[in-house]
DSSP file (Angstrom, degrees, kcal/mol; ACC not computed):
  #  RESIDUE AA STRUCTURE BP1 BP2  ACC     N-H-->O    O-->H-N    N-H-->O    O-->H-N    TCO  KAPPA ALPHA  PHI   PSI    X-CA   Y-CA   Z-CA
    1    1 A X     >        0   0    0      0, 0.0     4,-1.1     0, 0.0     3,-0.1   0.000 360.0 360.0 360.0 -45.1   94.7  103.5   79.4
    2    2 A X  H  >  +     0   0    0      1,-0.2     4,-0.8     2,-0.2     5,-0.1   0.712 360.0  65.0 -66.6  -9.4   98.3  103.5   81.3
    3    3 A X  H >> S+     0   0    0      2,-0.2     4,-1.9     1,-0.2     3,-1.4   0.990 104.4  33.7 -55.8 -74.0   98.3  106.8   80.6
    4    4 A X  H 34 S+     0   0    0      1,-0.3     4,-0.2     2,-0.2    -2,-0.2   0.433 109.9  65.7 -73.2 -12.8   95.5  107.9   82.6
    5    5 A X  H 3X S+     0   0    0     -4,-1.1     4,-1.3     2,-0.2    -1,-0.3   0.511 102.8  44.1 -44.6 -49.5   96.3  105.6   84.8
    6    6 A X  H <X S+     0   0    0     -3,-1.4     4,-2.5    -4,-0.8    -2,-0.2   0.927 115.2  53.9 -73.7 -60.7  100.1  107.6   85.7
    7    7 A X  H  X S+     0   0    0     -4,-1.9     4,-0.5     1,-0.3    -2,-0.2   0.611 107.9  48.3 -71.1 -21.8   98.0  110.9   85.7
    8    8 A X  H  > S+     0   0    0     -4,-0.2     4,-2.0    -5,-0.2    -1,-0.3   0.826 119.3  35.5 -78.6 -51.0   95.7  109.5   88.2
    9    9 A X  H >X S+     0   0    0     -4,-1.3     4,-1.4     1,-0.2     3,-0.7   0.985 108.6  65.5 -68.3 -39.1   98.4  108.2   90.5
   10   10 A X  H >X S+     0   0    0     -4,-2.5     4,-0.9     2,-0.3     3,-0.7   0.816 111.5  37.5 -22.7 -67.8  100.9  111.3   89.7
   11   11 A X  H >X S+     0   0    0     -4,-0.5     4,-2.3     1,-0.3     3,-1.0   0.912 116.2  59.4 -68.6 -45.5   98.0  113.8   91.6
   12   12 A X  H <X S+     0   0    0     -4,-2.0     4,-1.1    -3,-0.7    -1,-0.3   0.843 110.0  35.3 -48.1 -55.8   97.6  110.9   94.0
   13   13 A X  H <X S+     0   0    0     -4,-1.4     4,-1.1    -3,-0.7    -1,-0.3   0.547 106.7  65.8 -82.0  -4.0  101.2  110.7   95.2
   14   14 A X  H X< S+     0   0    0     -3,-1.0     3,-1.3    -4,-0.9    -2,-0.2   0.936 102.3  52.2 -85.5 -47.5  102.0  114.5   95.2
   15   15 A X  H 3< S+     0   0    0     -4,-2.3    -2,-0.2     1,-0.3    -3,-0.1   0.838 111.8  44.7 -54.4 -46.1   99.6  114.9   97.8
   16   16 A X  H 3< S+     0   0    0     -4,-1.1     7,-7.7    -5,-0.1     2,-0.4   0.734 105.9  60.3  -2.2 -62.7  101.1  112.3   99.7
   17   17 A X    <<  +     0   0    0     -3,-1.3     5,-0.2    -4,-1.1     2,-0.1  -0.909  68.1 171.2-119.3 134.5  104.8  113.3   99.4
   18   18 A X    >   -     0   0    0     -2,-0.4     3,-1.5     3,-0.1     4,-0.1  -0.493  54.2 -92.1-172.1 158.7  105.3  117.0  100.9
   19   19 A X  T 3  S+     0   0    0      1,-0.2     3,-0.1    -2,-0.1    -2,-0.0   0.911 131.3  54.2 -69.6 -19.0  108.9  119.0  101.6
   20   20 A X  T 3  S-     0   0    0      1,-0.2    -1,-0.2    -3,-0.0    -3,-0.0   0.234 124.4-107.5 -89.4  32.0  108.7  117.4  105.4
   21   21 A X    <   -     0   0    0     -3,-1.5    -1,-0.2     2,-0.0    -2,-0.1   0.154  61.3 -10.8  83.3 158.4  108.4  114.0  103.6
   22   22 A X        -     0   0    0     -5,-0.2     2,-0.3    -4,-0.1    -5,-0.2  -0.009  62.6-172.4 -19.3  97.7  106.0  111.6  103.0
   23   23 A X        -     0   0    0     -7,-7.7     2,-0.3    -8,-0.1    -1,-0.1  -0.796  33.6-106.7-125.0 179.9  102.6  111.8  104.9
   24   24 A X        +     0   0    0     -2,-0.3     2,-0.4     2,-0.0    -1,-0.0  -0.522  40.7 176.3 -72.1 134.5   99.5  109.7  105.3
   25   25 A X        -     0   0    0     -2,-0.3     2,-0.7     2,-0.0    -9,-0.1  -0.991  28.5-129.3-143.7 133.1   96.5  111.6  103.0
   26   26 A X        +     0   0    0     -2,-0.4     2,-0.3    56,-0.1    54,-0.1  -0.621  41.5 166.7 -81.0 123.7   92.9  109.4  103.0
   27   27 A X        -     0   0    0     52,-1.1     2,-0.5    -2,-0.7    55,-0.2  -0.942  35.4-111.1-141.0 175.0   92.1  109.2   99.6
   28   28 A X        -     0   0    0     -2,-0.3     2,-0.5    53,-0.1    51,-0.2  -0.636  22.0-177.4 -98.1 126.2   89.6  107.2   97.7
   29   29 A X    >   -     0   0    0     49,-1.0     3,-0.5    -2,-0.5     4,-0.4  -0.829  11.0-165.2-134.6 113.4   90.4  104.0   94.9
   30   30 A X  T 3> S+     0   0    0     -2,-0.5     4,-5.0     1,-0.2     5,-0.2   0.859  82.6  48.8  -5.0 -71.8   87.4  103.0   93.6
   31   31 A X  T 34 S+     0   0    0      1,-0.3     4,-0.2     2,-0.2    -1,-0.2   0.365 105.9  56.0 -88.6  33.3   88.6   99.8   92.1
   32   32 A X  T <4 S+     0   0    0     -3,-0.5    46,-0.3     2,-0.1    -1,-0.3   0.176 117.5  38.6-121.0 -27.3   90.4   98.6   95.3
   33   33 A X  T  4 S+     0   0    0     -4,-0.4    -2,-0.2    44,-0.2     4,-0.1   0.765 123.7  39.1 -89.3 -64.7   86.8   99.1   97.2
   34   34 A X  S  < S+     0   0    0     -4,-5.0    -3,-0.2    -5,-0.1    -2,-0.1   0.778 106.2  62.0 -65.3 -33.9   84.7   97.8   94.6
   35   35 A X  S    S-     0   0    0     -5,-0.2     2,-0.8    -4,-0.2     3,-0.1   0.230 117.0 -73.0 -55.8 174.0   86.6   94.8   93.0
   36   36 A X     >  -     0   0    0      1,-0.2     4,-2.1    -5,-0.1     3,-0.5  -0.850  61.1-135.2 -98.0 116.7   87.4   91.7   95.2
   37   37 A X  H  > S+     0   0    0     -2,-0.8     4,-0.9     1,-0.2    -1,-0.2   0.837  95.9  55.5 -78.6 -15.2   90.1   94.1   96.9
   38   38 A X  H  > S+     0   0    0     15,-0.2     4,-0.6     2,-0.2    -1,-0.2   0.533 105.6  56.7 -89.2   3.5   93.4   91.2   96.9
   39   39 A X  H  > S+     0   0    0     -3,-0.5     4,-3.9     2,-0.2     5,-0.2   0.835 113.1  37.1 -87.7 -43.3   92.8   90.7   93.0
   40   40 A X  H  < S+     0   0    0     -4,-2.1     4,-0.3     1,-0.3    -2,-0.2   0.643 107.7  59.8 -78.1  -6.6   93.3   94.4   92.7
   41   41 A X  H ><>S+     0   0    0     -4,-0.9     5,-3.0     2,-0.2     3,-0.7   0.815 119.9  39.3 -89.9 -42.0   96.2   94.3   95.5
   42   42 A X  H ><5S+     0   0    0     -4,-0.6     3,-0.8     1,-0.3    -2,-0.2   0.837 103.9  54.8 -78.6 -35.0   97.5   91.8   92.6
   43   43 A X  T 3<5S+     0   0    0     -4,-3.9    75,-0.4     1,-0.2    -1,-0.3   0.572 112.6  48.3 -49.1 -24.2   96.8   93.1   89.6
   44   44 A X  T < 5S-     0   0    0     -3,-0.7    -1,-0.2    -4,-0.3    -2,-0.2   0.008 121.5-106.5-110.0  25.8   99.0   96.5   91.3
   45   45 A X  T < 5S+     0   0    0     -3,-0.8     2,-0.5     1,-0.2     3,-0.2   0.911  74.5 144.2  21.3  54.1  101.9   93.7   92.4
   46   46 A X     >< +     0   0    0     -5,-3.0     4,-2.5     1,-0.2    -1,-0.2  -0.663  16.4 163.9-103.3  84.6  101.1   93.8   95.8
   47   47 A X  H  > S+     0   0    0     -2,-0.5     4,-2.4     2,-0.3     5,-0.3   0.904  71.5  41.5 -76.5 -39.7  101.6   90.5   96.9
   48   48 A X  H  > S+     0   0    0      1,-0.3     4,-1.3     2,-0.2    -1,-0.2   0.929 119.8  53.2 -76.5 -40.1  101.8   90.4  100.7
   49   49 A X  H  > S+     0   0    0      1,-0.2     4,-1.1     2,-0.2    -1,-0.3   0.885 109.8  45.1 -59.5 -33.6   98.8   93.0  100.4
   50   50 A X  H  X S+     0   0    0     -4,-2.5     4,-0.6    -9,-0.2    -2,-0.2   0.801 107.7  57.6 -84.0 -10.2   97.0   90.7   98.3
   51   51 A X  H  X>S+     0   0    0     -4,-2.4     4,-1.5     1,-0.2     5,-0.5   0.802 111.9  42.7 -53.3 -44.1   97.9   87.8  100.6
   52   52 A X  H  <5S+     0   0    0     -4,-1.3     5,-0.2    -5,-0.3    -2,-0.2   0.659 113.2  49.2 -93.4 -13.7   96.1   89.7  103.7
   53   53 A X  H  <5S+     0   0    0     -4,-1.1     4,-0.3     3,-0.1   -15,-0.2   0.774 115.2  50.8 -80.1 -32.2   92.8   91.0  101.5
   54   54 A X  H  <5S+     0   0    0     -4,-0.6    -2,-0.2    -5,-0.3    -3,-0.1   0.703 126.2  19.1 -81.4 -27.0   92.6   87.1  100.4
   55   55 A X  T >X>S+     0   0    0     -4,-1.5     4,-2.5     3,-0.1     3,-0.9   0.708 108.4  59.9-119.3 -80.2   92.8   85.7  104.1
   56   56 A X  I 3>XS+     0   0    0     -5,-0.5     4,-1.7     1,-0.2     5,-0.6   0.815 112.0  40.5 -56.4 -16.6   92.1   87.7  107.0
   57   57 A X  I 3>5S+     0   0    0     -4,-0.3     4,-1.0    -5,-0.2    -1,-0.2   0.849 112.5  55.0 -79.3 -21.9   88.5   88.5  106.0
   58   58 A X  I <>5S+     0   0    0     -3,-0.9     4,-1.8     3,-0.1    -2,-0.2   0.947 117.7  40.9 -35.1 -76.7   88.2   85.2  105.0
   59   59 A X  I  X5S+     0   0    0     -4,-2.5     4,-1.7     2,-0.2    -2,-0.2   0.889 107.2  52.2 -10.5 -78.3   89.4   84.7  108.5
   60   60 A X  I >X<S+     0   0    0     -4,-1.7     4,-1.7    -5,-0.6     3,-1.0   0.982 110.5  54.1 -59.0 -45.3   87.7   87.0  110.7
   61   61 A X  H >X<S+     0   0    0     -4,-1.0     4,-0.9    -5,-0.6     3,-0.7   0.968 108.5  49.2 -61.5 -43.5   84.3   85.8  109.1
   62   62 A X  H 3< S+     0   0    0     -4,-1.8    -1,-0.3     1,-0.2    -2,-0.2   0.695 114.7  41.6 -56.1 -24.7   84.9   82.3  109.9
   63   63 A X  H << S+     0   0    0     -4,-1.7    -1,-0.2    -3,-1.0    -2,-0.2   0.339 129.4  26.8-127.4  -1.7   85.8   82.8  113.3
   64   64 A X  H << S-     0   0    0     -4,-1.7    -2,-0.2    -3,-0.7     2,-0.2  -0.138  86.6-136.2-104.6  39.5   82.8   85.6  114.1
   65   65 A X     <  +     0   0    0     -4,-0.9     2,-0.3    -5,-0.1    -3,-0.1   0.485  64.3 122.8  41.1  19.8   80.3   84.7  111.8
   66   66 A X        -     0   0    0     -6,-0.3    -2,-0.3    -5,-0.3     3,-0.2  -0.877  49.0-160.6-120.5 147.4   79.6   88.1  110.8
   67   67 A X  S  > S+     0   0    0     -2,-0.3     4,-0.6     1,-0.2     3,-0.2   0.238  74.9  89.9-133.9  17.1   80.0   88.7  107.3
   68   68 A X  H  > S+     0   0    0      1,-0.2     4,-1.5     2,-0.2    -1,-0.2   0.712  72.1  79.0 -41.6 -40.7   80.4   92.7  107.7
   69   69 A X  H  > S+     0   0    0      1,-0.2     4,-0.9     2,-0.2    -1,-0.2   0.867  84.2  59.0 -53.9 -49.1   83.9   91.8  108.0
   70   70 A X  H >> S+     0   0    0      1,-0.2     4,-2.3    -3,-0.2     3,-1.0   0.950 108.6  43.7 -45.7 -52.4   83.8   91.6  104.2
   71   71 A X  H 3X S+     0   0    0     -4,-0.6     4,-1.5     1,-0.2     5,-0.3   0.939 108.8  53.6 -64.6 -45.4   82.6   95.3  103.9
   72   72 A X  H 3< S+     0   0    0     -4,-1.5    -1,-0.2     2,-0.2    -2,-0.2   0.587 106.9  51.7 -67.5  -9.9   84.8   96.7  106.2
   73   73 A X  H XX S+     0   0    0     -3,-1.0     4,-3.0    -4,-0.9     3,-1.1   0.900 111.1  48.5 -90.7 -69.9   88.0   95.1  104.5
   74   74 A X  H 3X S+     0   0    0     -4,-2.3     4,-0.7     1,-0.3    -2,-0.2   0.650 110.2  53.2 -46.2 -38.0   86.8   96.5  101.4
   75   75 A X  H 3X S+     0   0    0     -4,-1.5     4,-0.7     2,-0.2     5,-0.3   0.771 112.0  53.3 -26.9 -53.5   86.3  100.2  103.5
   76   76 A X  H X> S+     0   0    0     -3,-1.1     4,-3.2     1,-0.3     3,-0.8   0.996 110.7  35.1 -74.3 -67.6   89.6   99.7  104.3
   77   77 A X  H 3X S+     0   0    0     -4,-3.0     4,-1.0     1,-0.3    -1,-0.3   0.614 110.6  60.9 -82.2  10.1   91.5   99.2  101.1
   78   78 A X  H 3< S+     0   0    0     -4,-0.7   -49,-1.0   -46,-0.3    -1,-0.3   0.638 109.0  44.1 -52.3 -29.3   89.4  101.5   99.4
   79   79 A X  H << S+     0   0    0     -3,-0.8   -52,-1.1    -4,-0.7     4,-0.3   0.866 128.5  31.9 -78.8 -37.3   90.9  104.3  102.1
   80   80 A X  H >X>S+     0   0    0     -4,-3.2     3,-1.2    -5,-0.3     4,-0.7   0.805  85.4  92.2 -93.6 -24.5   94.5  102.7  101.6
   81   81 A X  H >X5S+     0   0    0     -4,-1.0     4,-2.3    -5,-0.3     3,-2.0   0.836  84.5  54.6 -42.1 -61.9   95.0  101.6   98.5
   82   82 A X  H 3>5S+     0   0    0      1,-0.3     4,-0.6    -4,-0.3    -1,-0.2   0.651 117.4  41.0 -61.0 -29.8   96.4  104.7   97.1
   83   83 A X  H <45S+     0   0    0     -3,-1.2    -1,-0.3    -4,-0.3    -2,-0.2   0.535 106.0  50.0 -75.0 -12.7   99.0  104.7   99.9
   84   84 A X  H XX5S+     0   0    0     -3,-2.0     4,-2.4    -4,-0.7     3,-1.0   0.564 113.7  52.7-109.1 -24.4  100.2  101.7  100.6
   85   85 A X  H 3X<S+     0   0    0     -4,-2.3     4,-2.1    -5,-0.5     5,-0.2   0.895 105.7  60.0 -86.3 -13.0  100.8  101.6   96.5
   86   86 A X  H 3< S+     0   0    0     -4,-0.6    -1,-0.3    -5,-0.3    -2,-0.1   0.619 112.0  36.3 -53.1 -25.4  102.7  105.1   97.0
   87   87 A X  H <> S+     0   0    0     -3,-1.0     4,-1.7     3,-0.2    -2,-0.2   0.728 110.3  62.5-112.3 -28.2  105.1  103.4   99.2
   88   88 A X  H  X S+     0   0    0     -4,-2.4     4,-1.9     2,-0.2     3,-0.4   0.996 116.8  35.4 -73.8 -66.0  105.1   99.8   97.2
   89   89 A X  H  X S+     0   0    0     -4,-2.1     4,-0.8     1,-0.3     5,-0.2   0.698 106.4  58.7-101.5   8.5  106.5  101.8   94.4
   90   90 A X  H >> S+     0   0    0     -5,-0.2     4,-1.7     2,-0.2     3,-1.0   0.962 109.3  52.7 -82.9 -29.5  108.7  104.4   95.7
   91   91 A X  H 3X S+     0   0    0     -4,-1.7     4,-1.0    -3,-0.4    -2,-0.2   0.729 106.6  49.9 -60.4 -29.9  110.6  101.4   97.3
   92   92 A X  H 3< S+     0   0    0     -4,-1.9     4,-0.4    -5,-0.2    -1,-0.3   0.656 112.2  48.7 -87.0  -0.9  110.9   99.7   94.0
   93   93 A X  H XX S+     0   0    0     -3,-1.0     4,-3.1    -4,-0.8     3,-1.5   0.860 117.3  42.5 -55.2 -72.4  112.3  103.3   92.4
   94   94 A X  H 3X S+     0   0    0     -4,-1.7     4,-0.8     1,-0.3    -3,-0.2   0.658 112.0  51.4 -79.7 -13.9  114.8  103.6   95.4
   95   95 A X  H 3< S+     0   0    0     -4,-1.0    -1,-0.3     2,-0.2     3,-0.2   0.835 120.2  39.1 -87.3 -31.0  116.0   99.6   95.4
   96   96 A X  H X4 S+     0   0    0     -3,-1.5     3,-2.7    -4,-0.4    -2,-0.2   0.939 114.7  57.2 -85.4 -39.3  116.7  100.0   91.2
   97   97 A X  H 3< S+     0   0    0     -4,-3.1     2,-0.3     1,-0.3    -1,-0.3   0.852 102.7  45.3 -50.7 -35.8  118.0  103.3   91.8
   98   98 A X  T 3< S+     0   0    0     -4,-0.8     2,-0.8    -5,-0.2    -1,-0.3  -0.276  82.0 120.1-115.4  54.8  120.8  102.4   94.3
   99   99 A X    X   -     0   0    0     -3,-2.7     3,-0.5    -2,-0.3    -3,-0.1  -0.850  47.1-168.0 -83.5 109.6  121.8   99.2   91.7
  100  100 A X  T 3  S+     0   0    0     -2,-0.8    -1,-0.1     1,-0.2    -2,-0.0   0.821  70.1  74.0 -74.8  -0.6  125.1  100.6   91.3
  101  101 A X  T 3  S+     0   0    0      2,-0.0     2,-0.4     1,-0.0    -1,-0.2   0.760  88.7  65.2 -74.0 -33.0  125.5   97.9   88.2
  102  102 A X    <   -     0   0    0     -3,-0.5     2,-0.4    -6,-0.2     5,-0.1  -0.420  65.4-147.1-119.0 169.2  123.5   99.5   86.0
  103  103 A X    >   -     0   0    0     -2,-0.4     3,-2.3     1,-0.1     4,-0.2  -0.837  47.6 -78.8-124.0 168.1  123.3  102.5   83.9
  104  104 A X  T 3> S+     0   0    0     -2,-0.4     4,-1.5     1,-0.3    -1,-0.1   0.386 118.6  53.9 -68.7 -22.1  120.2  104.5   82.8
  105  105 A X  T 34 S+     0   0    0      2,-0.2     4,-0.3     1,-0.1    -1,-0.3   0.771 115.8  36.5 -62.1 -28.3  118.9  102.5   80.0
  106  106 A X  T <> S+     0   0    0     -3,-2.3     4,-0.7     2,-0.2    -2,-0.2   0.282 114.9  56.9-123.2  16.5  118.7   99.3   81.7
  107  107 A X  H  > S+     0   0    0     -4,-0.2     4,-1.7     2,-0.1     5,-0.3   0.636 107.3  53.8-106.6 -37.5  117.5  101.0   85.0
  108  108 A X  H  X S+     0   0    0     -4,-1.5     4,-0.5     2,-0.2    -2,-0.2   0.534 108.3  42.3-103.4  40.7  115.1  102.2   83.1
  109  109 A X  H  > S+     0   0    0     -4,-0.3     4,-1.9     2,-0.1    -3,-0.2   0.705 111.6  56.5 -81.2 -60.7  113.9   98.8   81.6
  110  110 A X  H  X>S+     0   0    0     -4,-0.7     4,-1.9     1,-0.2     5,-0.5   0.934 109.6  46.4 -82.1 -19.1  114.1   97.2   85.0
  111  111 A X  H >X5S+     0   0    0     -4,-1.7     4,-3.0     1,-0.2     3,-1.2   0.998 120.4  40.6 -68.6 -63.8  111.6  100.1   86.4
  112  112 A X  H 3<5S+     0   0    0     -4,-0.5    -1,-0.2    -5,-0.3    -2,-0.2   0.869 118.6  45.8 -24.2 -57.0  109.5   99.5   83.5
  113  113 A X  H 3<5S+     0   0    0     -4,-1.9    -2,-0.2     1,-0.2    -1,-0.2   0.612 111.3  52.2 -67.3  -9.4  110.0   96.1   83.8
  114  114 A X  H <<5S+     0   0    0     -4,-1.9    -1,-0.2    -3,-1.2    -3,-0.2   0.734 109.0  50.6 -98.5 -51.8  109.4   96.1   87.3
  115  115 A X     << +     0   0    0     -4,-3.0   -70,-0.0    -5,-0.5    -3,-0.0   0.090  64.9  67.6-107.0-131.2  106.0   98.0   87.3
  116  116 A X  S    S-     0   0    0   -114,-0.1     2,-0.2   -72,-0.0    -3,-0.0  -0.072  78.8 -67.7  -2.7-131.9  102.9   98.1   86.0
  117  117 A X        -     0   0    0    -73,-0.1     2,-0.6   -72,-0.1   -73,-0.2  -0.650  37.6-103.3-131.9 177.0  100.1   95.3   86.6
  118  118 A X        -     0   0    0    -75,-0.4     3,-0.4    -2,-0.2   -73,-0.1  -0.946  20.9-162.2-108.6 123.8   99.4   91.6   85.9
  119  119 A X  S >> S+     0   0    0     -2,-0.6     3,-1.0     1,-0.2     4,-0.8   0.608  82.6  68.8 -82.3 -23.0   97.1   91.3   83.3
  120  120 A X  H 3> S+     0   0    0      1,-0.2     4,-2.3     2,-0.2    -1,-0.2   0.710  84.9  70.2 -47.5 -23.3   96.3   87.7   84.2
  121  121 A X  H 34 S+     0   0    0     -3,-0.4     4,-0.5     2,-0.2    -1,-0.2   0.583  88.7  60.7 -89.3  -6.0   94.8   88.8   87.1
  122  122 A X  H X> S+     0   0    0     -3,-1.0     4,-2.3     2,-0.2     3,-1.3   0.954 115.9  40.2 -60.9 -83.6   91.6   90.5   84.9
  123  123 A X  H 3X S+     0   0    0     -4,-0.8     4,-0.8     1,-0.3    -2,-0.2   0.763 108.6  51.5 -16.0 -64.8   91.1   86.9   83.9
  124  124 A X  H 3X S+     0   0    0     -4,-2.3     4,-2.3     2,-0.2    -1,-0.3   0.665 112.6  55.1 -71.6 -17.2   91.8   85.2   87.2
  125  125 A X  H <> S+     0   0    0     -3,-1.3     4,-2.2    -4,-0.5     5,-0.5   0.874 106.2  52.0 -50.6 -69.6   88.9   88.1   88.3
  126  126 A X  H  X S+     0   0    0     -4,-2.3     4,-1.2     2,-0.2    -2,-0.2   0.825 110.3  47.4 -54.8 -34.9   86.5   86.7   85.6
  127  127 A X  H >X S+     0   0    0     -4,-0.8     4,-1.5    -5,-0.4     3,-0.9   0.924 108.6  49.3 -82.4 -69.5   86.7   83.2   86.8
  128  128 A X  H 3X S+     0   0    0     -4,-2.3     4,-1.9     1,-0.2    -1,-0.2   0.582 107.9  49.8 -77.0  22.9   86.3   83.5   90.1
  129  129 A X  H 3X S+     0   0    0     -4,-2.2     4,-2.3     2,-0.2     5,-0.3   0.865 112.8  53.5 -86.6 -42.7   83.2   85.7   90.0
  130  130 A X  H <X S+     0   0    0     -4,-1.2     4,-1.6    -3,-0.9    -2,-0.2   0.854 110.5  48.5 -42.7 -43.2   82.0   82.9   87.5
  131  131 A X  H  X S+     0   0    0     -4,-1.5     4,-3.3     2,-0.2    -1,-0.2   0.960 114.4  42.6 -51.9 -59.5   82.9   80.4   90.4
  132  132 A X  H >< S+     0   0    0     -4,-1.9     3,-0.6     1,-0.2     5,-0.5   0.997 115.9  48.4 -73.5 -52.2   81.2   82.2   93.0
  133  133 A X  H 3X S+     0   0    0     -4,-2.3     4,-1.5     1,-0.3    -1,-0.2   0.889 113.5  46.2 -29.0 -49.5   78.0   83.0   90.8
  134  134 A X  H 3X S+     0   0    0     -4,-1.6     4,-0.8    -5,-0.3    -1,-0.3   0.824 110.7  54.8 -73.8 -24.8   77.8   79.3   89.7
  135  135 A X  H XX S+     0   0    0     -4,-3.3     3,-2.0    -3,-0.6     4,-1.2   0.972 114.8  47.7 -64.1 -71.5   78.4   78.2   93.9
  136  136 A X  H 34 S+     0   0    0     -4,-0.4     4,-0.4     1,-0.3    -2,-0.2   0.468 104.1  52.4 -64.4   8.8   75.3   80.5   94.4
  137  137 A X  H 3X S+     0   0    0     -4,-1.5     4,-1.6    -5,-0.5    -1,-0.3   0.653 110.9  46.3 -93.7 -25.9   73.1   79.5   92.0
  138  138 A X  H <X S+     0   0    0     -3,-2.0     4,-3.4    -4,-0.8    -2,-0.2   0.878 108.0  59.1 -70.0 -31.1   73.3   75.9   92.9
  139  139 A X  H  X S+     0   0    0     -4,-1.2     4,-1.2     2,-0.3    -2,-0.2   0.683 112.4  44.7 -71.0 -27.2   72.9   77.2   96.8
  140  140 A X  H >4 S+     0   0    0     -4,-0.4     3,-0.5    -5,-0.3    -1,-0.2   0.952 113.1  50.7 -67.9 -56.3   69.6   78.6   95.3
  141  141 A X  H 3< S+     0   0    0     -4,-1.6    -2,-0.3     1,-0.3    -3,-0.2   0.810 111.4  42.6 -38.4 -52.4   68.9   75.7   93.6
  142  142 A X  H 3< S-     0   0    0     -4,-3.4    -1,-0.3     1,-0.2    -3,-0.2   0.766  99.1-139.8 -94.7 -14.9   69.3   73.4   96.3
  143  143 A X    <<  -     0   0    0     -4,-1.2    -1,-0.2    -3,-0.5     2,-0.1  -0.148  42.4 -41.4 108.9-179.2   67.4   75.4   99.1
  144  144 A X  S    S-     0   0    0      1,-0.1     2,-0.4    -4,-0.1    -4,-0.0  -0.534  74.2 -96.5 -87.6 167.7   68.3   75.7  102.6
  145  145 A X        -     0   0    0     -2,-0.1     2,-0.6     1,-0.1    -1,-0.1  -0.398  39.2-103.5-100.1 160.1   69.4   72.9  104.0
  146  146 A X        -     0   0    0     -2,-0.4     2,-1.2     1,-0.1    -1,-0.1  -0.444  27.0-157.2 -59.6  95.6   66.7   70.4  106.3
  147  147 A X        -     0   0    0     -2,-0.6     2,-0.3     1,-0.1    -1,-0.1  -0.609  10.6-140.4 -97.2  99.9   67.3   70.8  109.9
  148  148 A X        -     0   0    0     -2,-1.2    -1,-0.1     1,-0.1     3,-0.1  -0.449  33.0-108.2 -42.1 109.3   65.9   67.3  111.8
  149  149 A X        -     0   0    0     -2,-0.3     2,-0.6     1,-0.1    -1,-0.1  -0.149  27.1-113.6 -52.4 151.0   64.2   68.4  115.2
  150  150 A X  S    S+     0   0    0      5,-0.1     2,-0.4    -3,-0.0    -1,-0.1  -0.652  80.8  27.6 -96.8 143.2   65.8   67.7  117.8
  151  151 A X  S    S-     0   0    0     -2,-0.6     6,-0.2     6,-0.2     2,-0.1  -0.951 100.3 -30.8 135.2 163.7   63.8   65.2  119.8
  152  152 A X  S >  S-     0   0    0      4,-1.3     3,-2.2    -2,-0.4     5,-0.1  -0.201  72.8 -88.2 -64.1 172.0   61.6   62.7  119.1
  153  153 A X  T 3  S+     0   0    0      1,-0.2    -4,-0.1    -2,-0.1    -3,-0.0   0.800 124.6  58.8 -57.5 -23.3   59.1   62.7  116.3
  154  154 A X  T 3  S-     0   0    0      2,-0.2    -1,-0.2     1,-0.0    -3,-0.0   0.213 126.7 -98.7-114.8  25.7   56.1   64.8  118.5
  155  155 A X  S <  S+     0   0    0     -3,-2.2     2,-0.4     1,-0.2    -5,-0.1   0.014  82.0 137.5  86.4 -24.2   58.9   67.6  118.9
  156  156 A X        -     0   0    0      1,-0.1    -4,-1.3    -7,-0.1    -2,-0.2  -0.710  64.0 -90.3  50.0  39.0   60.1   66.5  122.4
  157  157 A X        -     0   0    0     -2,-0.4    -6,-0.2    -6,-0.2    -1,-0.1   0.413  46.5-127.1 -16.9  90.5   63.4   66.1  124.2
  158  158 A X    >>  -     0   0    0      1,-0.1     3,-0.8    -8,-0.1     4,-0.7  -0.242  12.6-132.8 -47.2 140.2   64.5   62.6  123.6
  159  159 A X  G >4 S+     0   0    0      1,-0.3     3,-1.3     2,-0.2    -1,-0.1   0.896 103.2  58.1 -74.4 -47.0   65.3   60.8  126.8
  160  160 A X  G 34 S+     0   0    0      1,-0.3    -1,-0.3     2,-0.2    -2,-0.1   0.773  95.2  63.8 -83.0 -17.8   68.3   59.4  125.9
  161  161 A X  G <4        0   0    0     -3,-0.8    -1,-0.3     1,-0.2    -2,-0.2   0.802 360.0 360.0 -22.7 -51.7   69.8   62.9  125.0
  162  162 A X    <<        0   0    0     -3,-1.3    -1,-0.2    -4,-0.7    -2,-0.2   0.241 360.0 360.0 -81.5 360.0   69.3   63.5  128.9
């Protein structure tokens, strides 16, 4: 699976990285659109990305009530993912590379150690979709909730309102 995994980013970052350097190239990751995109920003040890997939749409919906926001985040790292994780680990290549401490076996163990994904985060995935499933199924369950008119009983502006 890591395999295909390398051979998928490999094509992904030579498009990217050019003789005039690094440029921006829109490309598609599936499981960064489709997936709850800051579990997959964690699972790739993107933390500060997975901070900002976990919160601002979270955010933005609470504070416009529109819950589009969600979809458009998802838009978003689906468009980016493959970049922003081009640049997450060429900066962890070039910080082990310029360890001047270490020599080529145990720069490469910390690069190893350094990359691939958190497997917990598959797990921590499973639960909360389990969470949210089991919040909406009670939300079915319990109906919408019973708005009291406002008013007196024969529907009515109550006087003392006024």
């Amino acid at each position: 699976m890591w395999r295909s995994a390398f051979l998928y980013y490999k094509e992904k970052f030579e498009n990217i990285e050019t003789p005039q350097g690094p440029r921006f190239v829109l490309s598609w990751n599936w499981p960064a659109a489709l997936f709850d995109s800051f579990l997959w920003f964690l699972y790739r040890k993107m933390y500060l990305f997975a901070l900002l997939y976990a919160v601002a749409p979270a955010l933005a919906i609470f504070m416009t009530g529109d819950v589009t926001v969600g979809i458009v985040s998802r838009i978003l790292a689906g468009a980016s993912a493959n970049y922003l994780y081009y640049w997450h680990v060429k900066d962890k290549i070039q910080r082990i590379m310029a360890m001047p401490s270490l020599d080529d076996t145990n720069r490469a163990h910390l690069i190893q150690e350094e990359g691939g994904v958190q497997p917990y985060v598959l797990w921590l995935g499973v639960v909360l979709h389990l969470l949210m499933l089991g919040l909406l199924a009670a939300a079915i369950v319990q109906g919408p909730p019973v708005q009291e008119p406002l008013g007196g009983t024969d529907g009515r502006p109550d006087q003392k309102f006024f």
